[in-house]
C-alpha positions as a Markdown table, in Angstrom:
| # | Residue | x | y | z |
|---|---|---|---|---|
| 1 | Unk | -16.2 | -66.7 | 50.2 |
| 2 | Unk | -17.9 | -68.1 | 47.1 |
| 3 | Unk | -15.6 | -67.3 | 44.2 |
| 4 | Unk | -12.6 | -67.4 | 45.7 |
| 5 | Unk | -10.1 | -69.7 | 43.9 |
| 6 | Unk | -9.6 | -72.8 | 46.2 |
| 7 | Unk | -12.8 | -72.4 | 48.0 |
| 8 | Unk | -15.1 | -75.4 | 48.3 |
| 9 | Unk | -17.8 | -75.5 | 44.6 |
| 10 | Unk | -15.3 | -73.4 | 42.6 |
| 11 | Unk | -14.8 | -75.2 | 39.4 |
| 12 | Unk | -10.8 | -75.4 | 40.6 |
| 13 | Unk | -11.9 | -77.5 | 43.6 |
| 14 | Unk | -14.2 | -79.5 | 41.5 |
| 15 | Unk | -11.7 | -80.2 | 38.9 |
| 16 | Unk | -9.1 | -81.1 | 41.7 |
| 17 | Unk | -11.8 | -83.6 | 43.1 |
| 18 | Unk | -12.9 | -85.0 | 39.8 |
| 19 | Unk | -8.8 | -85.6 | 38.8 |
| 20 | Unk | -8.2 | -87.3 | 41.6 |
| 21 | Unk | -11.5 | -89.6 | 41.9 |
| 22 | Unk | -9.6 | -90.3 | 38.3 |
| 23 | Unk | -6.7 | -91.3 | 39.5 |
| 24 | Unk | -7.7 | -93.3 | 42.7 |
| 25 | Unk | -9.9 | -95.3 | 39.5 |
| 26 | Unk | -6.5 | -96.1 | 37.8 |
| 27 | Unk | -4.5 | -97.5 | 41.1 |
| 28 | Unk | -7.5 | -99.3 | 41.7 |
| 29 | Unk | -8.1 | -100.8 | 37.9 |
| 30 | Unk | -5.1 | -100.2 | 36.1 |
| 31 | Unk | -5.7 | -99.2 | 32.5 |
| 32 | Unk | -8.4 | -97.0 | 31.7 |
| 33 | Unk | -10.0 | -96.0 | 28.3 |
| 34 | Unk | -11.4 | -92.3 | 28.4 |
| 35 | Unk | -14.9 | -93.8 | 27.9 |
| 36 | Unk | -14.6 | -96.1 | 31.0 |
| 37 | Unk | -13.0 | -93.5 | 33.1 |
| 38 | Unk | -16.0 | -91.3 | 32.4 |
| 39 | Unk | -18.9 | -93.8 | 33.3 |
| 40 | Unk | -16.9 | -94.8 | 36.3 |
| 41 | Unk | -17.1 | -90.9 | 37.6 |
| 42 | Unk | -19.8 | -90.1 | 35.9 |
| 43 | Unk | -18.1 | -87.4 | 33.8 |
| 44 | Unk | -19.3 | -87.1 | 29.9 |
| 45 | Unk | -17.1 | -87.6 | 27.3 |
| 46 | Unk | -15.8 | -84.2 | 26.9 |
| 47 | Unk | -14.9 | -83.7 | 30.8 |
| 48 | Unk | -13.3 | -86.8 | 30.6 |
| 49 | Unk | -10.7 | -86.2 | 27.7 |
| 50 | Unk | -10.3 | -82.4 | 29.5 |
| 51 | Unk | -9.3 | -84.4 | 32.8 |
| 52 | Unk | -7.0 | -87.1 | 31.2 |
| 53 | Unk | -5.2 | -84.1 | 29.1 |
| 54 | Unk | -4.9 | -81.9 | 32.3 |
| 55 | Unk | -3.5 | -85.1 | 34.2 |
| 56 | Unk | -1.2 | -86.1 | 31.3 |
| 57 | Unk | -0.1 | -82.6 | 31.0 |
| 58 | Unk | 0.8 | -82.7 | 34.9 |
| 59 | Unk | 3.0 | -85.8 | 34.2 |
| 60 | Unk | 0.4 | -87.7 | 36.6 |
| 61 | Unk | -1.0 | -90.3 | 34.0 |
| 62 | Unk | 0.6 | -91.6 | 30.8 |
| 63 | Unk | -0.7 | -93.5 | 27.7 |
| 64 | Unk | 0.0 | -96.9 | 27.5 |
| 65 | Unk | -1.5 | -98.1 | 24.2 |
| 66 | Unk | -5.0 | -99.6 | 23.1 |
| 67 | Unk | -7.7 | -101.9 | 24.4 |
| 68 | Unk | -7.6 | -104.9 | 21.6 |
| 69 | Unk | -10.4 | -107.3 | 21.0 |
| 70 | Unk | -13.3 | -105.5 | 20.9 |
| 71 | Unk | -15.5 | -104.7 | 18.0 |
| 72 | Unk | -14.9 | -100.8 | 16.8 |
| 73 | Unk | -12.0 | -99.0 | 16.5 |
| 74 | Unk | -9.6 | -99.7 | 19.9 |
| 75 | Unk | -9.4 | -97.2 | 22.5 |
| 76 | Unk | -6.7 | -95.8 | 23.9 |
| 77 | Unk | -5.6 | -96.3 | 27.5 |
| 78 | Unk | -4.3 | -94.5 | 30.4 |
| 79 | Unk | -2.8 | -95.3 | 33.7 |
| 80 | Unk | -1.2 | -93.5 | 36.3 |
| 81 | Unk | 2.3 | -92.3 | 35.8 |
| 82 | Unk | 4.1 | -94.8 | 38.3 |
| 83 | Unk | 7.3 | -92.5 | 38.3 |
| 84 | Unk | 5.4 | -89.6 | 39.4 |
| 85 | Unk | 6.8 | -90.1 | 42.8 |
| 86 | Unk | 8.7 | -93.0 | 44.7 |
| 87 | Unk | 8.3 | -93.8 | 48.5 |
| 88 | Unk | 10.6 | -95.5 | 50.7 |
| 89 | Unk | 10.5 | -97.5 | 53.8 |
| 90 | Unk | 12.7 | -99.1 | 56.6 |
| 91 | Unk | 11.5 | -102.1 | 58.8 |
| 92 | Unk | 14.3 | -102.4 | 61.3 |
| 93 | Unk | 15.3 | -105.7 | 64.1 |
| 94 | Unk | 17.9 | -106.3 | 65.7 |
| 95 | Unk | 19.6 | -108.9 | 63.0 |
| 96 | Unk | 18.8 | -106.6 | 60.1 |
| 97 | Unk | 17.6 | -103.2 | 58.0 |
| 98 | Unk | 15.4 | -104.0 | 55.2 |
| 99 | Unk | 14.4 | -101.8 | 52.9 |
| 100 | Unk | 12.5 | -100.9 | 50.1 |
| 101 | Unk | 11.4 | -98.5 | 47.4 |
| 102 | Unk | 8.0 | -98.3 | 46.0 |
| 103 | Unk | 6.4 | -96.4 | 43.0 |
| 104 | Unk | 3.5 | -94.0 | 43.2 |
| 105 | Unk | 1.2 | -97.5 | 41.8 |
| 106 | Unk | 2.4 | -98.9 | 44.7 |
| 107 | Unk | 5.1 | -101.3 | 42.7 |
| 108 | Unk | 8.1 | -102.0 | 44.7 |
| 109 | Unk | 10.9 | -101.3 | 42.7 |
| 110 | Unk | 13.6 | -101.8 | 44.7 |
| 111 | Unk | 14.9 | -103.5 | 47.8 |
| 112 | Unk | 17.7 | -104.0 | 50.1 |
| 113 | Unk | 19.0 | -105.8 | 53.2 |
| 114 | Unk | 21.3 | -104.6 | 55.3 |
| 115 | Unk | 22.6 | -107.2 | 58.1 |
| 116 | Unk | 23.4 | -105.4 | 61.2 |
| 117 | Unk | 24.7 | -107.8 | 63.9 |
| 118 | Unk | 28.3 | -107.1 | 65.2 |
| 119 | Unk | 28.5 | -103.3 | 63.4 |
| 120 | Unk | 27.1 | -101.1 | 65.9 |
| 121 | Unk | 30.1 | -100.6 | 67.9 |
| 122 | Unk | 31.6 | -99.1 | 64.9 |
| 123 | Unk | 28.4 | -97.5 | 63.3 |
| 124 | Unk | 26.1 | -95.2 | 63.9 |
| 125 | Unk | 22.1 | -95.9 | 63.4 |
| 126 | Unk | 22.4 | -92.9 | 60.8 |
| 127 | Unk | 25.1 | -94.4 | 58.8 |
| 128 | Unk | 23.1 | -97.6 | 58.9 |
| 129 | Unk | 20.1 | -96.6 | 58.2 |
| 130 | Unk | 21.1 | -94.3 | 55.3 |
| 131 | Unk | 23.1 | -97.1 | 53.8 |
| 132 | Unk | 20.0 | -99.7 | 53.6 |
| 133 | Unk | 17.9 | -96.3 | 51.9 |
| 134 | Unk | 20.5 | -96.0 | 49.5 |
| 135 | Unk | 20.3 | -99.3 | 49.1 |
| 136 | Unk | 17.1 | -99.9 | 47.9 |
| 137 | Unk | 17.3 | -96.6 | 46.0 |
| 138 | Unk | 20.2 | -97.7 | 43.9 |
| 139 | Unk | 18.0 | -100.9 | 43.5 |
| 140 | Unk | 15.5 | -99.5 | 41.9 |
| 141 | Unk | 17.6 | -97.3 | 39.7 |
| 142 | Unk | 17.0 | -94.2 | 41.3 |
| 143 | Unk | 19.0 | -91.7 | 43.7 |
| 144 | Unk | 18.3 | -90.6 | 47.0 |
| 145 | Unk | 16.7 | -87.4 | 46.6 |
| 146 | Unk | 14.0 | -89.1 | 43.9 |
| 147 | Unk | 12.1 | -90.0 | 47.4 |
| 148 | Unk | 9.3 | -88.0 | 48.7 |
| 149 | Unk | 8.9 | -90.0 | 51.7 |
| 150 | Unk | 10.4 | -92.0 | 54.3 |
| 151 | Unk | 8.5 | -94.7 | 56.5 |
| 152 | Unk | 10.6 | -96.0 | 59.4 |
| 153 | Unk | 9.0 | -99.1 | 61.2 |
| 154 | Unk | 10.3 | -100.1 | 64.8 |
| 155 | Unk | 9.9 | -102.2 | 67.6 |
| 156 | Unk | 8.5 | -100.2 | 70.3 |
| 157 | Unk | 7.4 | -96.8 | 69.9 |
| 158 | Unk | 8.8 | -93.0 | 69.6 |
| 159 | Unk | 7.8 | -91.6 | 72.7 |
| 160 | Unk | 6.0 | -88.3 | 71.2 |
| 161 | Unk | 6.7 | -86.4 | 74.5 |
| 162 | Unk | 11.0 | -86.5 | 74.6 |
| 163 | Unk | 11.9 | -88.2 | 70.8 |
| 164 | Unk | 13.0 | -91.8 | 72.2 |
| 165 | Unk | 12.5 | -94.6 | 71.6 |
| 166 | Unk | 10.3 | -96.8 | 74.2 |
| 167 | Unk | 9.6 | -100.5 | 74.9 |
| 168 | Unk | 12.5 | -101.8 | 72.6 |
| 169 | Unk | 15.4 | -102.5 | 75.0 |
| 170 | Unk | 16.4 | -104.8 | 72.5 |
| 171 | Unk | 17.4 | -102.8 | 69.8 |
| 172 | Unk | 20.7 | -101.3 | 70.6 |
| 173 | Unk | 22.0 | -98.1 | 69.3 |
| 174 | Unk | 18.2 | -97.0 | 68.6 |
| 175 | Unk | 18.0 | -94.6 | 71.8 |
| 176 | Unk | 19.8 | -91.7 | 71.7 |
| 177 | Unk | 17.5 | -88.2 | 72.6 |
| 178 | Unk | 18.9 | -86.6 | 69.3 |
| 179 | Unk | 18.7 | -89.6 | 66.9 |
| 180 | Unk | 15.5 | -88.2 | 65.3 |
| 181 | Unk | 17.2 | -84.8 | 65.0 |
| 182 | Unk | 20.5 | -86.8 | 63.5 |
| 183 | Unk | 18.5 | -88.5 | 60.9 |
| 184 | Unk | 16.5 | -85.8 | 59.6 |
| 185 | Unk | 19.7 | -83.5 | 59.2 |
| 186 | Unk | 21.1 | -86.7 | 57.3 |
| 187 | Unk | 18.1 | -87.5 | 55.0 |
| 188 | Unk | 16.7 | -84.4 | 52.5 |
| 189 | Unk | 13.3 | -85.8 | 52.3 |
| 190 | Unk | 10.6 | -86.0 | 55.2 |
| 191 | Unk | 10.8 | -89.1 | 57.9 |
| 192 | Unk | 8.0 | -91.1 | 59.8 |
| 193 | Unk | 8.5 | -93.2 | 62.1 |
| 194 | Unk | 5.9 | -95.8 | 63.8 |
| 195 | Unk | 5.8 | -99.1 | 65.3 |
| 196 | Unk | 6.1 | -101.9 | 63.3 |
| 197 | Unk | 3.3 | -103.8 | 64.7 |
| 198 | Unk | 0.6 | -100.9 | 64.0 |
| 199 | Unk | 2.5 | -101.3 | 60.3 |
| 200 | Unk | 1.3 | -104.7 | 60.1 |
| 201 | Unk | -2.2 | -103.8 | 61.0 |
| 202 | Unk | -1.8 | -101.0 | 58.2 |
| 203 | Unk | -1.5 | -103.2 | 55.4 |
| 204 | Unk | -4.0 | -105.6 | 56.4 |
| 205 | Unk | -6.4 | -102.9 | 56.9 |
| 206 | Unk | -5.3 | -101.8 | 53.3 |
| 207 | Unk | -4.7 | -104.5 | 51.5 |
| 208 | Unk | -5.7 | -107.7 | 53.8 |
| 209 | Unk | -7.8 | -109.4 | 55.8 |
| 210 | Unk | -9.0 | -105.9 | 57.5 |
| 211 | Unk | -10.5 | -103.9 | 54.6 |
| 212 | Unk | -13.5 | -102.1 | 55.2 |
| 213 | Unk | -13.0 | -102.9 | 58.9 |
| 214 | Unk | -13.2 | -100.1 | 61.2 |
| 215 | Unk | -12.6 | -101.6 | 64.5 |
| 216 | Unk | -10.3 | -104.6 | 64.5 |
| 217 | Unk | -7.3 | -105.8 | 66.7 |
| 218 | Unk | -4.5 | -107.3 | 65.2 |
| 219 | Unk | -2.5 | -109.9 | 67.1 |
| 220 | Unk | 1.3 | -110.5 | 66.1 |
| 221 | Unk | 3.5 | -112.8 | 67.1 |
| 222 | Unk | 7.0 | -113.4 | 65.8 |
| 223 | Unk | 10.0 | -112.8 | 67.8 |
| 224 | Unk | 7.8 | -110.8 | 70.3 |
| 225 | Unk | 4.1 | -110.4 | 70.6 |
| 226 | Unk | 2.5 | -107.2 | 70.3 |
| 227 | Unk | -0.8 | -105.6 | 69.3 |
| 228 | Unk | -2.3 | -103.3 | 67.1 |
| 229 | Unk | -5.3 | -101.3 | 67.6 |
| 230 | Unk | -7.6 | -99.6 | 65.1 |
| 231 | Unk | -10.5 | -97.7 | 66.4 |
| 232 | Unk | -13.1 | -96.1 | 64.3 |
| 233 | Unk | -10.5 | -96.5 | 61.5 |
| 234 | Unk | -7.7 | -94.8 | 62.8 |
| 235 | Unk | -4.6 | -96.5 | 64.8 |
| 236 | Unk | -5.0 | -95.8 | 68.3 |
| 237 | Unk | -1.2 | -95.1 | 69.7 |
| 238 | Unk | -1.9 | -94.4 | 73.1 |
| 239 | Unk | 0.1 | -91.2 | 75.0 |
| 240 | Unk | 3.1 | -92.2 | 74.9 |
| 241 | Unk | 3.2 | -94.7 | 72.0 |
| 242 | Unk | 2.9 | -97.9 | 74.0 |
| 243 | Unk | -0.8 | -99.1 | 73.0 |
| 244 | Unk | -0.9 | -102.7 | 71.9 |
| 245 | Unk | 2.3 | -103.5 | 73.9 |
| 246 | Unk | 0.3 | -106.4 | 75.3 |
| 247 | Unk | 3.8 | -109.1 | 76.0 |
| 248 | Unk | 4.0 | -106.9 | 79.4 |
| 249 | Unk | 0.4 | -107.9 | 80.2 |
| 250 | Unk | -0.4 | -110.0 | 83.3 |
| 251 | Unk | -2.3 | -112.8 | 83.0 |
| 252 | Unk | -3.5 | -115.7 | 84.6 |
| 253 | Unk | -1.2 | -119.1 | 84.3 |
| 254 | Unk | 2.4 | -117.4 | 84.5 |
| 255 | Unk | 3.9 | -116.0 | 87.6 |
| 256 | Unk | 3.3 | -112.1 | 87.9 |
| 257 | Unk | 6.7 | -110.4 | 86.3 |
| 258 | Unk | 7.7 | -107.2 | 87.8 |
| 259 | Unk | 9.7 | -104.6 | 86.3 |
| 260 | Unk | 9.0 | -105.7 | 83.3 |
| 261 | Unk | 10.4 | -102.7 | 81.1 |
| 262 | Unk | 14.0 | -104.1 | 81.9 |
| 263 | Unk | 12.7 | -108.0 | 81.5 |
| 264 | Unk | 11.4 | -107.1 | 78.2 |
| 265 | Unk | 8.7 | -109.3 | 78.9 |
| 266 | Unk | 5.2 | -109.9 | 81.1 |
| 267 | Unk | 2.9 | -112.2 | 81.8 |
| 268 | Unk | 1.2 | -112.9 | 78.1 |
| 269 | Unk | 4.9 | -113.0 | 76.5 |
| 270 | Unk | 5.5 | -115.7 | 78.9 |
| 271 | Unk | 2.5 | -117.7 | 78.3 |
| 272 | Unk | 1.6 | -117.2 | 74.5 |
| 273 | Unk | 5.0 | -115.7 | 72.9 |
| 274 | Unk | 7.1 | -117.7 | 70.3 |
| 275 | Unk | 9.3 | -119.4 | 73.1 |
| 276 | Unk | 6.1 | -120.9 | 74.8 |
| 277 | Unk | 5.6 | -123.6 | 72.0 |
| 278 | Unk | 9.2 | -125.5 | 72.3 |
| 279 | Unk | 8.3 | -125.1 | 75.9 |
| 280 | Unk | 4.9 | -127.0 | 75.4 |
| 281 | Unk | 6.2 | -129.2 | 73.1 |
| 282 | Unk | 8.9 | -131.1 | 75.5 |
| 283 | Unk | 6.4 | -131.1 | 78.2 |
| 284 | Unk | 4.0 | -133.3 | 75.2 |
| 285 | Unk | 7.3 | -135.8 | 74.5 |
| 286 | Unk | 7.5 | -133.8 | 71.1 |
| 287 | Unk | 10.6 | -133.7 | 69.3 |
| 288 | Unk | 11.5 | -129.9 | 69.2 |
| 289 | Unk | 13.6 | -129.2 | 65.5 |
| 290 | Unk | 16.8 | -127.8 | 65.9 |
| 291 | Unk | 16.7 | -123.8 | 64.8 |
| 292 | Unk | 18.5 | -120.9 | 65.7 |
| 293 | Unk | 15.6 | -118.6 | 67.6 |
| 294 | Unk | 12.9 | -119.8 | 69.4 |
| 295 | Unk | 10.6 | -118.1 | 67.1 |
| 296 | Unk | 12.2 | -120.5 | 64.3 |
| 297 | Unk | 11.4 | -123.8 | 66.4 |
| 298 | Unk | 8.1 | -122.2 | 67.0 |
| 299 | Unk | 7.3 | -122.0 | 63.4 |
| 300 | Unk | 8.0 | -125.0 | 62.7 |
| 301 | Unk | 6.6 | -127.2 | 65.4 |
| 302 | Unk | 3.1 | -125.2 | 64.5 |
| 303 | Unk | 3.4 | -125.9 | 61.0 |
| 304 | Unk | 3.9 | -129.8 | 62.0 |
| 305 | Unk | 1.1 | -129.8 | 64.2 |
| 306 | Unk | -1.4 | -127.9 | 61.5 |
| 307 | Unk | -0.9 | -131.2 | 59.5 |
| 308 | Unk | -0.7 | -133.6 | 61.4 |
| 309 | Unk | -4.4 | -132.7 | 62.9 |
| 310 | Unk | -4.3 | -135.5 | 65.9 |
| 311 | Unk | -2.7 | -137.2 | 68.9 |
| 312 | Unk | -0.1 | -134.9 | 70.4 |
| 313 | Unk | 0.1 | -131.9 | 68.0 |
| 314 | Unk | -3.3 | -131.6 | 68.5 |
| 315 | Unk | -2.8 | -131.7 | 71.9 |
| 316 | Unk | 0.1 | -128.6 | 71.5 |
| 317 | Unk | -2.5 | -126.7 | 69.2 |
| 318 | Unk | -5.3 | -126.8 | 71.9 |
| 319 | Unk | -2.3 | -125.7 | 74.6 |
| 320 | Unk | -1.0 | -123.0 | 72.7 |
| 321 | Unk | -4.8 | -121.5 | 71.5 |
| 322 | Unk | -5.6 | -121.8 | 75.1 |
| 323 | Unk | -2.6 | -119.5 | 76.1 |
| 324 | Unk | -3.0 | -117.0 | 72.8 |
| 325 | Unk | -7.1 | -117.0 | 74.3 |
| 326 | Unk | -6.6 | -116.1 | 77.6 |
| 327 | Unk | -4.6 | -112.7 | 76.6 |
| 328 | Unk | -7.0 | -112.1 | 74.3 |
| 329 | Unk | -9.8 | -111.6 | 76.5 |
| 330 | Unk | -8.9 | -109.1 | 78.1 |
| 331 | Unk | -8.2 | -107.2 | 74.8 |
| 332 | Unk | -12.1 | -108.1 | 73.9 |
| 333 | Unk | -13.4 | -107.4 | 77.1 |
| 334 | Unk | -12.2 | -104.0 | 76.8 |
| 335 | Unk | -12.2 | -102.7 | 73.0 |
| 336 | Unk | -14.7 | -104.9 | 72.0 |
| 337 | Unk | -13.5 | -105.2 | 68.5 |
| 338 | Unk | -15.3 | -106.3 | 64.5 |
| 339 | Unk | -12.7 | -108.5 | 64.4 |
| 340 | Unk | -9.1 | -110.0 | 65.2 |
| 341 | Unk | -6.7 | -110.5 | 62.7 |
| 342 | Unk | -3.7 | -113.0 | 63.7 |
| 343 | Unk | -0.2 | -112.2 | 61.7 |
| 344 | Unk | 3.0 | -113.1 | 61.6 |
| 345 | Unk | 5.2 | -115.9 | 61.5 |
| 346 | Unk | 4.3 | -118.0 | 64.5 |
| 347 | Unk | 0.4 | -117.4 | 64.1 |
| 348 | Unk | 0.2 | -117.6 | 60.4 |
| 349 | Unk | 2.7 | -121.2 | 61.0 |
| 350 | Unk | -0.6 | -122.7 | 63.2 |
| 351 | Unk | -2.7 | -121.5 | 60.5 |
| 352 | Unk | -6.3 | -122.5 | 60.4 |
| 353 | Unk | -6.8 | -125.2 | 62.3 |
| 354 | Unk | -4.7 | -122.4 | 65.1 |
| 355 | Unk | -7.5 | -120.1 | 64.1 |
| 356 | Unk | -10.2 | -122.0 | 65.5 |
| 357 | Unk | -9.4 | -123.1 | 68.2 |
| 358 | Unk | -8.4 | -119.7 | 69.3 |
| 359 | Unk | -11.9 | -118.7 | 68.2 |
| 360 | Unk | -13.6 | -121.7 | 70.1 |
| 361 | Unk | -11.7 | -120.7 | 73.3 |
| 362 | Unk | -11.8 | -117.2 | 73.0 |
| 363 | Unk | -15.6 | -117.8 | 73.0 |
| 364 | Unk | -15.6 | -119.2 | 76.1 |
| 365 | Unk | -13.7 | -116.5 | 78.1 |
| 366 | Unk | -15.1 | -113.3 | 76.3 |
| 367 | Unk | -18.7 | -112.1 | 76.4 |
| 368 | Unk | -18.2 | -110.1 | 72.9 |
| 369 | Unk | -17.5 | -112.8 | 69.9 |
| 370 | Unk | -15.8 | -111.3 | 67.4 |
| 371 | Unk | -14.4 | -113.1 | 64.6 |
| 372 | Unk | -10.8 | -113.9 | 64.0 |
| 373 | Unk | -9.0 | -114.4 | 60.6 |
| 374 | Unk | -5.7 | -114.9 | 59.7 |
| 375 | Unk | -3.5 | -112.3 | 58.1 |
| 376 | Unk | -3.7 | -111.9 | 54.0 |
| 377 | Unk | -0.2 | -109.9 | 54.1 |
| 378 | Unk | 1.9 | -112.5 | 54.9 |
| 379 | Unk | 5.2 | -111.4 | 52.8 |
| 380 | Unk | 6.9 | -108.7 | 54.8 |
| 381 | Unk | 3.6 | -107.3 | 55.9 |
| 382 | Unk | 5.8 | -105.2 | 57.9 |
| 383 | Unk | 7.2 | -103.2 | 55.4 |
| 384 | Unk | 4.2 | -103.5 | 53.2 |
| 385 | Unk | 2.8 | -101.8 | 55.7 |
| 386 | Unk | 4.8 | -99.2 | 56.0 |
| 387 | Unk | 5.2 | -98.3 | 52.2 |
| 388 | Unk | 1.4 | -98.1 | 52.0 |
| 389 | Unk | 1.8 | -95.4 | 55.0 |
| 390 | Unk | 4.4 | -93.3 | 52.9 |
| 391 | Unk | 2.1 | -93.6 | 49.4 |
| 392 | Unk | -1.2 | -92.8 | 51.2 |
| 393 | Unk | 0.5 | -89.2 | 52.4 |
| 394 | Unk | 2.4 | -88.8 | 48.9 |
| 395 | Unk | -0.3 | -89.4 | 46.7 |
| 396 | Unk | -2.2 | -86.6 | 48.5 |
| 397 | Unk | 0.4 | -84.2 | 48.3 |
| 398 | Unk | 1.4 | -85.3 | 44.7 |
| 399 | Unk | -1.9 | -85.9 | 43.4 |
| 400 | Unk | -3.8 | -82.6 | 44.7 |
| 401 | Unk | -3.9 | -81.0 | 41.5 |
| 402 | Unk | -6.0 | -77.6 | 43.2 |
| 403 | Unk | -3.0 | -75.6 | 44.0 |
């Protein structure tokens, strides 16, 4: 009803949405006078000051000096309060736990990385996982319970239906039925979990190559290869978390793998995964670099090729794009996306001359053309990812000055 406090045109709702239009100004920009911050939102001058002294009094923006230079008397500034809250987030393999802490500005403040090979015999996934928090917490000169939120990216998926982990055979210790309930008993702040792929596709979409895309596919492939799909905006998970797991996919030019939940593998993995390029590579007489991981020799036989430009690196490129094509196809001829964005390590290695050929093949084996890019988010887009997931929830609940 009309009049009632918190009801949509009541000045408190107004206010709420005028502070916060405010603040989304300051992430955006950074320093603000009160005269900019009022033609910005269209505010007068008086409104203005009222927000900024509500805001300041809320411990939500601070002062940080005066705008120099200009003719007239300098103005004072005002940014958002970056220790209004902190966020955290996890992106988790099998070699390692990285972590990191970010302020509300979205400022990582601290960071941490916790090898994990040969420990899980004696260790559990709690103990590790709240080790590499603490971590990044101490890092960033804080303690644990100074975060509001916990972002937790994973190969594979949390099956939303029973609480376990699906499609990541590979990551031992990771899929015990009561795991979720271990780690939320063990951490007093709450935990998210979500596949690191989709993660990837969150900070492009964010920060990257995807903004102010709304339907967009985004192609990864280091270590495995995976997808992530966004769909009117919104990451599209599937029932039981296993969208985008597109290695397991049959196509054409690799035998048909069966089973493949306990191969860990399918038909596109085989053909257009990290370990095809060493693969290609010997069958073209090229030298393949000593490395420790496929994905490793991968990277760097693509770079190579991206320079050289002719004879057989070209040759490599053309095989490679042909393979990463084929799979992609399909993915057009059924989502029928804006765009493709291609990410991490083994993509971004091919870089652009990678790109188009995959764009000039993909032409001829999909009706739909959409246009590929590669990533912007190229350091630890990952966990970039998944710290812009934790602020986007915080700053809502932190920032929502109505209540």
């Amino acid at each position: 009803m009309a009049g009632t406090p918190g009801t949509p045109g009541t000045p408190r709702v107004l206010r709420a949405m005028n502070d916060r239009a405010a603040l989304d100004l300051l992430l955006e920009h950074g320093a603000l006078s009160r005269t900019k911050i009022g033609k910005l939102t269209g505010l007068s001058k008086p409104t203005a000051s009222q927000l900024l002294a509500r805001l300041e009094s809320a411990g939500l923006v601070v002062a940080t000096g005066t705008s120099e230079g200009r003719p007239g008397p300098n103005a004072q500034l005002y940014a958002v309060n970056a220790r209004a809250a902190h966020v955290a987030a996890l992106d988790v393999t099998p070699e390692r736990i990285l972590a990191a802490v970010a302020d509300v500005t979205g400022e990582t403040v601290g960071q941490f990385a916790l090898p994990t090979p040969g420990r899980r015999a004696a260790e559990s996934v709690v103990v590790q996982v709240t080790e590499a928090l603490d971590g990044a917490v101490k890092a960033a000169g804080l303690v644990r319970s100074d975060v509001h939120r916990v972002v937790v990216a994973t190969p594979g998926a949390f099956d939303p239906g029973t609480g376990r982990l699906r499609y990541a055979s590979h990551l031992p210790g990771w899929h015990s039925p009561t795991l979720l309930d271990e780690l939320a008993a063990a951490l007093p702040m709450p935990v998210e979990y979500e596949n690191d792929v989709n993660l990837a596709a969150v900070a492009e979409q964010r920060l990257g190559a995807a903004r102010g895309h709304q339907d967009f596919v985004l192609l990864w492939n280091e270590g495995g290869l995976g997808a992530a799909l966004v769909i009117n905006g919104q990451l599209h998970r599937g029932w039981t978390g296993g969208a985008g797991e597109v290695g397991f996919m049959p196509v054409p030019g690799t035998p048909l793998v069966r089973r493949v939940t306990k191969a860990n593998s399918g038909g596109f993995q085989e053909l257009a995964g990290g370990q095809a390029v060493p693969r290609l590579a010997r069958e073209l007489d090229i030298p393949v670099p000593a490395a420790d991981s496929y994905t490793e020799e991968a990277v760097a036989l693509l770079a190579e090729a991206s320079l050289a430009g002719s004879g057989p690196y070209r040759d490599l490129l053309q095989a490679f794009a042909t393979g990463l094509a084929t799979g992609l196809a399909s993915m057009v001829a059924l989502l029928d996306p804006e765009l493709i964005v291609l990410s991490g390590g083994v993509l971004v290695a091919g870089g652009e001359p990678l790109r188009a050929l995959v764009q000039s093949e993909l032409a001829e084996l999909a009706a739909p053309r959409p246009r590929l890019v590669i990533g912007s988010v190229q350091e630890q887009p990952v966990l970039r990812g998944a710290l812009e997931s934790a602020l986007a929830t915080t700053r809502d609940e932190v920032f929502d000055t109505s209540r």
